[in-house]
N, C-alpha and C positions, 0 to 999 in steps of 0.2 A: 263642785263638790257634790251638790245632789244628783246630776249623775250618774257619779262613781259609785256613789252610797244609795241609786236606787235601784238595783237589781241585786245588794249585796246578801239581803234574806235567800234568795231564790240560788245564790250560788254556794251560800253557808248552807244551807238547808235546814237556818232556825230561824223563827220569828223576826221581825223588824224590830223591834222591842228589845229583844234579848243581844242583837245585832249592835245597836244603839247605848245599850247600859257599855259597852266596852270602849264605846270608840269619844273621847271629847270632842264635840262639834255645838255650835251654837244651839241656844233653844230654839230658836227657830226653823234652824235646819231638822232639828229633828221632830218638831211636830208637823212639818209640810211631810216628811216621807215616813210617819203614821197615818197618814190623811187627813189631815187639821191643817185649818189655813192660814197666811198667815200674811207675811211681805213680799215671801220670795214665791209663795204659791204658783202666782200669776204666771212666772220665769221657768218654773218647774211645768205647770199645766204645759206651757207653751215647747219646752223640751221634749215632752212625751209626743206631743201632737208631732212635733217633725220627727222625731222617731218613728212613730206610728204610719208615716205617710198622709198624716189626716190635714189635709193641705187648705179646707176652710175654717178649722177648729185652729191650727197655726194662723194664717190668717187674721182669723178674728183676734188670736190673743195679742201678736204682734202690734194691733191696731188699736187693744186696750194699755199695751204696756209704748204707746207714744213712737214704736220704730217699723221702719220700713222691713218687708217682705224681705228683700235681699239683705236687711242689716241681720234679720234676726238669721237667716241661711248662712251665714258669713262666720254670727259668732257662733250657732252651729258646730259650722265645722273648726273653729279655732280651738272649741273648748277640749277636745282630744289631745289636741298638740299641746295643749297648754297643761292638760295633767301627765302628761310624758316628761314634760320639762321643769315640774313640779316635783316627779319621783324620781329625778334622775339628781344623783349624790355628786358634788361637785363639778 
């Protein structure tokens, strides 16, 4: 879910904040994607990093969040298919 909900300002083209006030998602979820940190921060930090290509910054979080290099590239690329088959009705 963070995500799908972290580029959702930049493609509304309003605030993160103003983005958030509409959609119900836990508070947690929504203070990690203001930038406040939280439990899922670390899973988040670590999303961006393999996004980014930033391959020791992934690394390193992969190593603070207890899983292997290939687990974290794995679920990676799971999490796409997995909000595909989330939004799809029936």
């Amino acid at each position: 879910m963070l995500g799908m909900m972290s580029m959702m300002d930049a493609i509304l083209e309003i605030p993160m904040s103003e983005v958030l006030e509409k959609i119900p998602l836990e508070q947690e979820t929504k203070t990690v994607l203001l930038g406040g940190d939280g439990p899922v921060c670390p899973i988040y930090r670590l999303m961006l990093a393999q996004e980014a290509g930033d391959w020791p910054s992934a690394r390193s979080l992969a190593a603070q969040l207890h899983i292997s290099e290939s687990e974290a590239g794995e679920l990676w690329w799971q999490a796409p298919r997995w909000a595909r088959e989330v939004g799809t009705c029936g």
